[in-house]
C-alpha positions in Angstrom: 10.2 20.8 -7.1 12.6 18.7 -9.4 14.2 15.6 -6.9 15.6 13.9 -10.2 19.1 14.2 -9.5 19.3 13.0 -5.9 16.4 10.3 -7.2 19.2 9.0 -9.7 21.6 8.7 -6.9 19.5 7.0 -4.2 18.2 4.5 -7.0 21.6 3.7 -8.9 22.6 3.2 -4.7 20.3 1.1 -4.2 20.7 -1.5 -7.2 24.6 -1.6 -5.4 25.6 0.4 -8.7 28.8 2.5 -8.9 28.8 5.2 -11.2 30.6 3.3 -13.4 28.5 0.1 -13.8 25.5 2.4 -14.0 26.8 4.3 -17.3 27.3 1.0 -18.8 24.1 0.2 -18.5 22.6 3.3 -19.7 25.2 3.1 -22.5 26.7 6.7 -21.4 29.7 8.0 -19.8 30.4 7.8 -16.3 31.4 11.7 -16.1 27.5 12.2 -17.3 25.9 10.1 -14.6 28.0 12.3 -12.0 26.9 15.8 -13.8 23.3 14.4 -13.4 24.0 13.5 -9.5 25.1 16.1 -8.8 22.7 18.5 -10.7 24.9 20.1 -12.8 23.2 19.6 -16.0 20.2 18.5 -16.9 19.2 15.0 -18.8 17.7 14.9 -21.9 14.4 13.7 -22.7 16.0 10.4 -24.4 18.0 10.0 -21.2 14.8 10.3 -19.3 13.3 7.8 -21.0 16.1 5.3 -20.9 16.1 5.7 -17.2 12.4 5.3 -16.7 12.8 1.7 -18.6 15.9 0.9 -16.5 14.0 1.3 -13.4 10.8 0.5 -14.4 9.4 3.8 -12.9 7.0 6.8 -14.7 9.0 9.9 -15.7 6.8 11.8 -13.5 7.8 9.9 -10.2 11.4 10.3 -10.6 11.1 13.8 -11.5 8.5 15.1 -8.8 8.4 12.4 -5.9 11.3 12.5 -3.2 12.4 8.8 -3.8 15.2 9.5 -1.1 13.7 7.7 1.9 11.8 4.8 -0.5 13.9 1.2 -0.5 12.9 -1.6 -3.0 9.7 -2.8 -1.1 8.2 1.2 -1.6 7.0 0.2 -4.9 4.3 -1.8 -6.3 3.7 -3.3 -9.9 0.9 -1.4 -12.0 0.9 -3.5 -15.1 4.4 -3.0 -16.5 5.4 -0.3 -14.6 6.3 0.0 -11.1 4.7 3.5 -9.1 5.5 4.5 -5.7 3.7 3.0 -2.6 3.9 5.7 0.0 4.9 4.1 3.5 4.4 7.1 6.7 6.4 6.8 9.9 6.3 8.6 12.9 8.7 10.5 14.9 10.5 7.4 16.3 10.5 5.8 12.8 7.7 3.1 13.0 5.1 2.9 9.8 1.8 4.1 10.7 -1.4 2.7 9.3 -3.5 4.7 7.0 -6.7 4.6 7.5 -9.0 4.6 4.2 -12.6 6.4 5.8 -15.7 5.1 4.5 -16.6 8.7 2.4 -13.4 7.9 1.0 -13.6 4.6 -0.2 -14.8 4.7 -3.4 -12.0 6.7 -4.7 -9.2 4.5 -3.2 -8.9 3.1 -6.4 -8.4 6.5 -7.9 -5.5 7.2 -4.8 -4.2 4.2 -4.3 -0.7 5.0 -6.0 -0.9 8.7 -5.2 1.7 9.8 -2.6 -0.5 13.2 -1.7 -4.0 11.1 -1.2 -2.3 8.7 0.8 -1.1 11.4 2.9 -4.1 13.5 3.1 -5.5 9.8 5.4 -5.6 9.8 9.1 -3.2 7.4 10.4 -2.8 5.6 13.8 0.3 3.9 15.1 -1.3 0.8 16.8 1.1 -0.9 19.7 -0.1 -4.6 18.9 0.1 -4.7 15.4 3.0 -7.0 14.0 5.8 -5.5 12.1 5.1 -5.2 8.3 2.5 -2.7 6.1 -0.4 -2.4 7.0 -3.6 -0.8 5.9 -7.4 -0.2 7.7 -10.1 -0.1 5.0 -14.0 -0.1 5.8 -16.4 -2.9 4.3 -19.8 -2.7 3.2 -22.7 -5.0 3.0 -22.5 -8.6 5.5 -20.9 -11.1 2.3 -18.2 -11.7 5.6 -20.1 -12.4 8.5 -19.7 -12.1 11.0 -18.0 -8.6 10.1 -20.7 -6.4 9.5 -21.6 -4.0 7.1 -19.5 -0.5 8.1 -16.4 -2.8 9.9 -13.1 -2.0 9.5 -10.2 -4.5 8.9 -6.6 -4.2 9.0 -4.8 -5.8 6.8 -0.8 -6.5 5.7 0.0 -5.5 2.4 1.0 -8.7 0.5 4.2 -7.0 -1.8 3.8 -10.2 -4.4 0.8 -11.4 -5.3 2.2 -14.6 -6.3 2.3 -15.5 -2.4 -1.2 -15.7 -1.8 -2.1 -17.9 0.6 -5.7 -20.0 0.2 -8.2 -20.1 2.2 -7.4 -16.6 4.3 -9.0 -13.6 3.8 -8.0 -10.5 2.4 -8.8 -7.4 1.2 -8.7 -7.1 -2.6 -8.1 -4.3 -4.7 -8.9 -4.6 -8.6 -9.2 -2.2 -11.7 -12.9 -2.5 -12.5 -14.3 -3.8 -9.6 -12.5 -1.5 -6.8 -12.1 -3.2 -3.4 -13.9 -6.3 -1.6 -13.1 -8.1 1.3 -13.7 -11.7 0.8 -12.2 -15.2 1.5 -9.1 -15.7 -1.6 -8.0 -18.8 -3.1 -4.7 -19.0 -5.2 -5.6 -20.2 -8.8 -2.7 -18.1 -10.6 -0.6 -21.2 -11.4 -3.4 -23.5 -13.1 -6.0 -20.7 -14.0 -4.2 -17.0 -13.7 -7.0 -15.9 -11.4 -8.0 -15.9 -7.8 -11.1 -17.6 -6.6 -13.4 -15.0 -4.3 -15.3 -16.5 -1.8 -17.6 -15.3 0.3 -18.6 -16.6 4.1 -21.8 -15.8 3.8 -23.4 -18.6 2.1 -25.9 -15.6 0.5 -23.4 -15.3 -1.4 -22.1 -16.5 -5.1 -18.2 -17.4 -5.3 -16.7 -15.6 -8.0 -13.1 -15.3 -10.0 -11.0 -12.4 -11.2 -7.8 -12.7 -13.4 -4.9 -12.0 -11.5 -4.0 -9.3 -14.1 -7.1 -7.3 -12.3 -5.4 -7.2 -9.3 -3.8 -4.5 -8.2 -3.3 -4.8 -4.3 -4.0 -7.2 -1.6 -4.1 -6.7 1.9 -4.0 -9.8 4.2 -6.2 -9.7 7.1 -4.4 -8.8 10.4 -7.7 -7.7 12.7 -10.9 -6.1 12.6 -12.7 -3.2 14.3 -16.6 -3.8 14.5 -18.5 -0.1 15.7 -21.4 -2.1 16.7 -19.7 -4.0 19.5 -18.5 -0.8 21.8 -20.3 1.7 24.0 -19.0 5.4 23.8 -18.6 5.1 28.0 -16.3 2.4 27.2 -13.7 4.8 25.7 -10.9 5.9 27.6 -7.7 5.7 25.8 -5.7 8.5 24.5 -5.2 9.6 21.0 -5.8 6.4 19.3 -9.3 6.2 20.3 -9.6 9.5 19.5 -8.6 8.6 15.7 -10.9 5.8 15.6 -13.9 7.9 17.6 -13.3 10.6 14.4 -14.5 7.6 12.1 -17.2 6.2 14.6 -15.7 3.3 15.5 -15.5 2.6 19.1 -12.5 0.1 20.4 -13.3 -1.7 23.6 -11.1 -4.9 22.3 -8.2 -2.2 21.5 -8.8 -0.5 25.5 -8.6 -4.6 26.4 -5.2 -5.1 24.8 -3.8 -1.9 26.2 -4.5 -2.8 29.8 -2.6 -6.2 29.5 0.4 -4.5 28.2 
C-alpha cells in the first residue's frame, strides 16, 4: 500500500509547516503540495528525491510505512539518514516493550530498523517501568557479573547518543560488532568513541568510534532465570510472556503484591 500522500501531510504538520512555507522549501507551488496531500496526483521521482533530503528519510519509508501515528522522537539516525523506530502501544495507548528472544538475537542487528521484525517480537506492558522507550534484550557469557550468561535487561532507549552518561551501563548496539551489554564511558568529545568496560575484571576494556554505534539502551532492570522457581509463578499474562522465554520473575510477582 502507497501511504505517501497522508505521510507528506503528517510530516510537513509536524515541522509546524503550512502548505505554503512547505512549497517554498521544496521550491514548488503550493497548489502542488495540496494535489500531492490530497492524492490527486502523483510526485515525480525528482520530487521524491527532494523530499527524502528535506526530511532526511529513505524513499522507501515514506512510500510504504504508515508515518501517521510516528512524532519526531519515532526516528533514529543511521549515518546520514534518519529510518523509522517502531514504537507499539496497547489498547489504552501506553508503549509496550519488545522483547528481543535469545534465538533472535543475532539478527537484531539485521531488524533493528525494520517496522515488520520489530512487530513480529513478543511484547509485555510492565506496570513499574518508568515512562520512556524501553527495550528487553538477552546477554550472553558473565563479562557483567553479577548478570549471568542468558539474563535479560531492560533498558531505555537513549534518542541521542551525545547524552551518554559515564559510568552506567547500557546495552550497546554497533555495525560490526552487533550488541553487548557492558559498563559505557563518554569519550565522543575528546576521542569520538565510547570506552566499553566490563565488570568482570576477566575482562579487557575496549573502545568503539561513536560512528559504530547505532543504538543504546540505558539500563532500567534486569530479569536473571536462574534466581526463580517455576512454583513461584503466579501472575497473569506477563509471567506468562516471560515463562514463553524461560525466564521466571519472582522479583516482578514481589513488586506486584506491593502495588
Amino acid at each position: 500500500m502507497n501511504f505517501l500522500s497522508k505521510n507528506i501531510k503528517h510530516l510537513r504538520v509536524l515541522k509546524n509547516l503550512s502548505q505554503e512555507a512547505f512549497a517554498d522549501h521544496l521550491n514548488v507551488t503550493r497548489s502542488r503540495i495540496g494535489s500531492y496531500e490530497e492524492n490527486r496526483s502523483s510526485p515525480s521521482v525528482d520530487f521524491l528525491m527532494k523530499l527524502s533530503a528535506f526530511f532526511n528519510i529513505p524513499i522507501d519509508i515514506l512510500i510504504k510505512n504508515d508515518l501517521t501515528k510516528t512524532k519526531d522522537i519515532s526516528f533514529i539516525e543511521v549515518g546520514n539518514k534518519k529510518v523509522l523506530f517502531p514504537i507499539m502501544v496497547n489498547e489504552e495507548n501506553e508503549n509496550l516493550i519488545e522483547v528481543v528472544p535469545a534465538k533472535a538475537s543475532a539478527g537484531y542487528l539485521l531488524g533493528y530498523d525494520d517496522p515488520e521484525y520489530i512487530e513480529q517480537l513478543q511484547k509485555a506492558n510492565l506496570p513499574f517501568i518508568p515512562k520512556g522507550k524501553h527495550r528487553m534484550f538477552p546477554i550472553k557469557g558473565d563479562s557483567m557479573l553479577p548478570a549471568k550468561d542468558g539474563s535479560y535487561i531492560i533498558g531505555e532507549y537513549i534518542e541521542d547518543i551525545k547524552n551518554i552518561k559515564s559510568g552506567y551501563t547500557y546495552i550497546v548496539v554497533t555495525k560490526n560488532d552487533g550488541m553487548t551489554y557492558k559498563r559505557v564511558y563518554n569519550q565522543v568529545e575528546e576521542q569520538q568513541n565510547f570506552l566499553l568496560k566490563p565488570d568482570n575484571n576477566l575482562y579487557q576494556s575496549y573502545e568503539i568510534p561513536a560512528n559504530e554505534v547505532v543504538e543504546m539502551w540505558k539500563f532500567t532492570c534486569a530479569f536473571n532465570p536462574f534466581e526463580y522457581e517455576e512454583h513461584e509463578l503466579k501472575i497473569s499474562n506477563i509471567v506468562n510472556l516471560f515463562q514463553s522465554l524461560g525466564i521466571e520473575l519472582k522479583a516482578l510477582e514481589k513488586m506486584l503484591k506491593e502495588k
